[in-house]
C-alpha positions in Angstrom: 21.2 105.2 -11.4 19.5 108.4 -9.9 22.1 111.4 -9.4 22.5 113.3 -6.1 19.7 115.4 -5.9 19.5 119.2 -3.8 19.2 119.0 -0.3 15.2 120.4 -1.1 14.1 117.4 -3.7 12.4 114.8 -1.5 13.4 111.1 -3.1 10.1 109.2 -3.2 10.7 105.5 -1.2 9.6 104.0 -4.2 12.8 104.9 -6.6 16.2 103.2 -6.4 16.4 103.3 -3.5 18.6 100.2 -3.1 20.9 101.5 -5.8 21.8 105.2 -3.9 25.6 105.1 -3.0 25.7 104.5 0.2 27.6 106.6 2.9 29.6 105.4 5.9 27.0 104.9 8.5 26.5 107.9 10.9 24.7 107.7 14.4 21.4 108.3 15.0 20.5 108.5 11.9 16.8 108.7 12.1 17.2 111.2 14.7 18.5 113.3 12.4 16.3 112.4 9.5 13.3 113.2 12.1 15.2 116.6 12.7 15.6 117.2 9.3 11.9 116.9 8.8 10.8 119.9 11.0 9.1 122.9 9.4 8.4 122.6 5.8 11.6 121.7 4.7 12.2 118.2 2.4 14.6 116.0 3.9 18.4 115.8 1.8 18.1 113.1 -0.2 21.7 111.5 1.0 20.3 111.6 4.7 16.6 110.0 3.4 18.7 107.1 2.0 20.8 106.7 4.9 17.3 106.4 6.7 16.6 104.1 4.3 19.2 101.7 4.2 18.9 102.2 8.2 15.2 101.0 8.3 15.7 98.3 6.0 18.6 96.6 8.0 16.4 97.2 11.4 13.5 95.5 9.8 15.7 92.6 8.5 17.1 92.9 12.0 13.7 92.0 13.9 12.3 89.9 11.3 15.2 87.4 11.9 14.6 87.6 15.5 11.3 86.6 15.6 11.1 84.0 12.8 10.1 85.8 10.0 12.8 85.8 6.9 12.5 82.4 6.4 8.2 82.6 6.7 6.6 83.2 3.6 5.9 87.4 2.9 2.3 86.7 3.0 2.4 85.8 6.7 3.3 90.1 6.9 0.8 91.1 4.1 3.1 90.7 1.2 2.0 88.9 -1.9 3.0 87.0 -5.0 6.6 86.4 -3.8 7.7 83.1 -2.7 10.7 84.4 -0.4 12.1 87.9 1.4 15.4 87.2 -0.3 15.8 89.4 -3.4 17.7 87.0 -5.6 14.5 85.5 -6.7 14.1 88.7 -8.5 16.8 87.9 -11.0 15.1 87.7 -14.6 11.9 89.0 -13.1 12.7 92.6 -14.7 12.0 94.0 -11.1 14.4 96.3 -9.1 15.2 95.2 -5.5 13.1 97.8 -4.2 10.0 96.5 -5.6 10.2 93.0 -4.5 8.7 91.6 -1.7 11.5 93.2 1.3 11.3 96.6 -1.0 7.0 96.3 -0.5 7.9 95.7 3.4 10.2 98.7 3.5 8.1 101.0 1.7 4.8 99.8 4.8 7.1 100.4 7.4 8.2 104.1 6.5 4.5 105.1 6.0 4.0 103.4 9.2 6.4 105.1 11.2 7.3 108.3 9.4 4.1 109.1 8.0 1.4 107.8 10.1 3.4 109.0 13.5 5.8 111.6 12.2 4.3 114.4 14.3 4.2 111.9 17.5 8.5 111.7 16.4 9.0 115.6 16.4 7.2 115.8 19.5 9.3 113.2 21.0 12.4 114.8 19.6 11.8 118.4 20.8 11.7 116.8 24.3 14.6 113.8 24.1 17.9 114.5 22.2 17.6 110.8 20.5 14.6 109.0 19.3 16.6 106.0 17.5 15.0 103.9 20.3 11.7 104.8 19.5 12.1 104.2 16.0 13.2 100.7 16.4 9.9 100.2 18.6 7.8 101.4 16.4 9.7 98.6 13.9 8.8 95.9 16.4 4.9 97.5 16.8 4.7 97.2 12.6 5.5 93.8 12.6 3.2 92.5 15.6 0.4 94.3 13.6 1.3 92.7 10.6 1.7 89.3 12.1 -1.5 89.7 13.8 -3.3 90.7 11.0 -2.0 88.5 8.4 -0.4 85.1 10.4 -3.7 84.8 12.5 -2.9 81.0 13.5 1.2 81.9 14.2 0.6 84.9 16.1 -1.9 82.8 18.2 -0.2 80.2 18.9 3.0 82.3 19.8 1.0 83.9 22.3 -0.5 80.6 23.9 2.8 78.8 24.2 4.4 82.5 25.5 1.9 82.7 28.2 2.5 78.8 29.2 6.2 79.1 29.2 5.8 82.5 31.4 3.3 80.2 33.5 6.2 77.2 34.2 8.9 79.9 34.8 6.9 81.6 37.4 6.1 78.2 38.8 9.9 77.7 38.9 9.7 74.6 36.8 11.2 76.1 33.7 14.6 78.8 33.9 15.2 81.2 31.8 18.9 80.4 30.6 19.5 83.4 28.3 18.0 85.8 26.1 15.1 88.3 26.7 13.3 88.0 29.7 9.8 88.8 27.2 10.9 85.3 25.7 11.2 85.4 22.2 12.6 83.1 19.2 16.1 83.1 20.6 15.3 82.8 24.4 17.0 79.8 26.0 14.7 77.5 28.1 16.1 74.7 30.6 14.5 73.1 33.4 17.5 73.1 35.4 19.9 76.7 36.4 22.3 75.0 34.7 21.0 73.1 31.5 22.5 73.2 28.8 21.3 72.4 24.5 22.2 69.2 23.5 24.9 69.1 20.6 22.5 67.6 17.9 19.6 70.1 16.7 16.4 68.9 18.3 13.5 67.3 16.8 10.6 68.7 18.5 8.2 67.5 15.9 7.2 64.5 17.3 6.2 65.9 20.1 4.1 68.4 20.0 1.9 66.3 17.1 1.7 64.6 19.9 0.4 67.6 22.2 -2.4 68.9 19.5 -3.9 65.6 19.0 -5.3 66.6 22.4 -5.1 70.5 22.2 -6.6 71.4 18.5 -8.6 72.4 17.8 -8.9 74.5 21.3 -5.9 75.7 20.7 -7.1 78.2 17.8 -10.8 78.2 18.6 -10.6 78.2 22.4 -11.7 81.6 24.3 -12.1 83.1 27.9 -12.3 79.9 29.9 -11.4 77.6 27.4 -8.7 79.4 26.6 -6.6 79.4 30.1 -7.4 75.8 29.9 -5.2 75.3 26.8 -2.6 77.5 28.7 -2.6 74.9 31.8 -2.3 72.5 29.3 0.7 73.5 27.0 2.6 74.3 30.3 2.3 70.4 31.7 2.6 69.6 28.4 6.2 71.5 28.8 7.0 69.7 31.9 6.8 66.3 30.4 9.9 67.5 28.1 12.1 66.1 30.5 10.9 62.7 30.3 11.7 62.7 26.3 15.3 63.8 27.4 14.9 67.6 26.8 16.9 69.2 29.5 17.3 72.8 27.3 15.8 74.1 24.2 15.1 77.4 22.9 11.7 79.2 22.3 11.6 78.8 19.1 12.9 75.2 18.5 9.3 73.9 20.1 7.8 77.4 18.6 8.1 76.6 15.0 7.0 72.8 15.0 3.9 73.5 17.0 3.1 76.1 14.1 3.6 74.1 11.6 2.0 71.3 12.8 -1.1 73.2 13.6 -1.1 75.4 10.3 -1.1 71.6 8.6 -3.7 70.6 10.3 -6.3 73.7 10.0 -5.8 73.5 6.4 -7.2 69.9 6.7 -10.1 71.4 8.1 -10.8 73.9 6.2 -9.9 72.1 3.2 -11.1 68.4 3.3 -13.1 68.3 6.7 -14.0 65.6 8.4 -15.6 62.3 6.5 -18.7 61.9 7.7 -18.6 64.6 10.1 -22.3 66.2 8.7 -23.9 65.9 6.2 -22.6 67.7 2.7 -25.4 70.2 2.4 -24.1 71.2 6.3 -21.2 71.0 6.0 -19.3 74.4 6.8 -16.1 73.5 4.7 -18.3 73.2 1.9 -19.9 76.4 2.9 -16.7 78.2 3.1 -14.4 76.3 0.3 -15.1 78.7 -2.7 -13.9 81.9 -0.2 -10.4 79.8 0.3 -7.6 80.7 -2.3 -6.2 77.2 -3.6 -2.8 76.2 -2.5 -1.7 76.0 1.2 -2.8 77.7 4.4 -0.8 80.7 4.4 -2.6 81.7 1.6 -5.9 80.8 4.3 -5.7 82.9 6.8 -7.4 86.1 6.7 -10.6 85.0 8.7 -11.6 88.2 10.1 -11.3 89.7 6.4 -13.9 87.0 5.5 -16.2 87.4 8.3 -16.6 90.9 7.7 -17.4 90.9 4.0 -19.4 87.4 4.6 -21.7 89.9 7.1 -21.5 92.7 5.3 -23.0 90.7 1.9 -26.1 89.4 4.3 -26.5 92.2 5.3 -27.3 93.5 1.9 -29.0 90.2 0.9 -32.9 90.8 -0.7 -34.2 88.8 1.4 -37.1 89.0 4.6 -35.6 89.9 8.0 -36.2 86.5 9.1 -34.0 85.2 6.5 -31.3 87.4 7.3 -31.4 87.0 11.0 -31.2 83.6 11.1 -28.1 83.8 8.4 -26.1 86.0 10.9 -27.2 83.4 13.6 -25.8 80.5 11.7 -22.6 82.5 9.9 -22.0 83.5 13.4 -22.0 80.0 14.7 -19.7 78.3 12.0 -17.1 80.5 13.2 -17.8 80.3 17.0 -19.0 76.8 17.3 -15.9 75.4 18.9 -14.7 78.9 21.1 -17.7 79.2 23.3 -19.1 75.9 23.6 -18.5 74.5 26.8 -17.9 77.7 28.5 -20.7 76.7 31.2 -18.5 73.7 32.6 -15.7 74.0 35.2 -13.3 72.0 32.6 -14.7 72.2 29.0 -13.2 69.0 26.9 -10.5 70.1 24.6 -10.9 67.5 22.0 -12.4 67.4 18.8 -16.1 67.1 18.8 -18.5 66.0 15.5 -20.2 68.7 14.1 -24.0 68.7 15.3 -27.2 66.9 12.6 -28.9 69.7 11.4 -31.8 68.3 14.1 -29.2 69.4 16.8 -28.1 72.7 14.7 -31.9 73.9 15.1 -32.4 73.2 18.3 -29.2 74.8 19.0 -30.0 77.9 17.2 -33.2 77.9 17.3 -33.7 77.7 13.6 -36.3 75.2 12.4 -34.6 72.3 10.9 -36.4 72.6 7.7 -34.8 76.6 6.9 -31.4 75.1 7.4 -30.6 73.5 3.9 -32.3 76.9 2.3 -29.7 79.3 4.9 -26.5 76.6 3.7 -27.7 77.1 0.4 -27.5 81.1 0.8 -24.3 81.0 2.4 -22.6 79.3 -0.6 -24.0 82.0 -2.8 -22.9 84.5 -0.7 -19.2 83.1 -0.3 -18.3 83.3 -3.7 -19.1 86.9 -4.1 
């Protein structure tokens, strides 16, 4: 147990922190840990651990909000824990502060109190409270996060956000109650005065229903394509009614549709399609040894892999030609689905076959011959 320190020792966020006695809450407390902070003074070490405590409960706060305490860390960035709940840590030898929660803690501060302290002060010399701010900047760290880490969730959140804004603003879906941005908890009905049935819905059904027409567009879809699958998720909304959905809340059709989808992207990138091309084509194969074992969430940092993928061509010994027509085809394994069938006034959202590598050339322009060579470079490069 650490002792109360001197007002001048700074209390790394790394020691027990978890552990400090805590004081009564006081108000603003990261107002006055921001004003504490001015000049070159340390912080008191009670009022860094009131901060703390303050930024931890916020954090838990939003996270339950919008889904996330019962999602695997990983979907935030956080690794090798199954769960945010500390108890798992029992046996482990680890202090609360170092588990997954502690790891997410420890982010945030730097986010906020490192990375924008001197945008805080400035703020502060200006407003007498900057609480507010500091629970924004919470909400920022944890878009970031999910956008960096929970590619699929984050996009489909923000497809079936921008359908349900779409029917609202059509009149053909009310906003019952909670925010107005509509998140997790907003209530949905398609009358003023609908109200959620007294059994917990089962939305599942449904929407496996809706992707069998929307994947894969609904990840891969851009521009175009992409307001398409909008248009589509909103009549798909509309047809609630007919399966005796009067009410529901965001997140009650939210969660299925991202569990459903994660499912069936790991098919994909996993297994494939039989048949689809043929195996010395075929981009799963291409991409399986770059694709941690186990299930999706450990699958989804694509933009990670695309930039080390083009990086590692990039520094291949190998002619120009060679090269080029690697970035061509890398490019296209990861674009093949979002820009075709941009040209066309209503591109077909269903799932199309892979092209024969007689198509692939002609497509790229790549003579059909150099393509087993390039597929045979790619799965060099993956591993690496």
């Amino acid at each position: 147990m650490l002792k109360r320190r001197p007002s001048t020792h700074f209390v790394t966020p790394h020691s027990s922190a978890l552990r400090w006695p805590r004081r009564t809450s006081i108000p603003s407390v990261f107002t006055s840990f921001v004003g504490s902070l001015q000049g070159e003074r340390t912080p008191d070490a009670d009022l860094f651990h009131d901060a703390w405590h303050a930024l931890r409960a916020a954090l838990v706060s939003e996270m339950k909000k919008r889904g996330l305490w019962q999602s695997p860390p990983c979907y935030l960035g956080v690794y090798g824990r199954e769960s945010w709940d500390s108890r798992e840590l029992e046996g482990s030898g680890a202090t609360p502060a170092q588990g997954a929660l502690g790891e997410l803690v420890a982010d945030c501060y730097a986010f906020i109190f490192v990375d924008r302290l001197q945008s805080l002060k400035r703020h502060l010399q200006e407003k007498p409270d900057i609480d507010g701010l500091v629970l924004l900047n919470i909400r920022h760290f944890l878009l970031e996060r999910q956008r960096a880490h929970d590619p699929l969730g984050f996009r489909v959140f923000e497809l079936l956000q921008a359908a349900v804004e779409e029917a609202i603003s059509s009149g053909s879906l009310h906003l019952l109650a909670g925010d107005k941005k509509i998140r997790n908890d907003t209530l949905l009905g398609f009358a003023p005065d609908a109200e959620l049935p007294a059994t917990p819905l089962d939305l599942e059904p449904i929407v496996r229903r809706w992707n069998d027409e929307l994947m894969p567009g609904l990840i891969t879809a851009r521009t175009r394509q992409q307001a398409a699958v909008v248009r589509q998720l909103r009549n798909d909304l509309l047809e609630l009614p007919r399966h005796g959905i009067e009410a529901f809340r965001f997140k009650d059709l939210l969660e299925p549709l991202k569990r459903d989808v994660r499912g069936r992207w790991a098919a994909v990138l996993g297994e494939g399609e039989e048949g689809a091309v043929a195996p010395s084509s075929d981009p799963v194969q291409v991409l399986g040894p770059a694709l941690p074992e186990g299930t999706v969430e450990s699958r989804q940092s694509f933009e990670h892999l695309t930039r080390r993928i083009s990086a590692s061509i990039e520094r291949l010994e190998a002619d120009s030609r060679t090269r080029s027509q690697l970035r061509t085809l890398w490019d296209y394994l990861w674009r093949q689905h979002g820009e075709e069938g941009e040209s066309h006034s209503e591109p077909d959202l269903r799932t199309t076959r892979p092209p024969s590598h007689r198509q692939l050339g002609q497509r790229l322009n790549i003579p059909r011959e150099r393509l087993p060579l390039l597929f045979s470079l790619l799965r060099q490069l993956v591993p690496r």
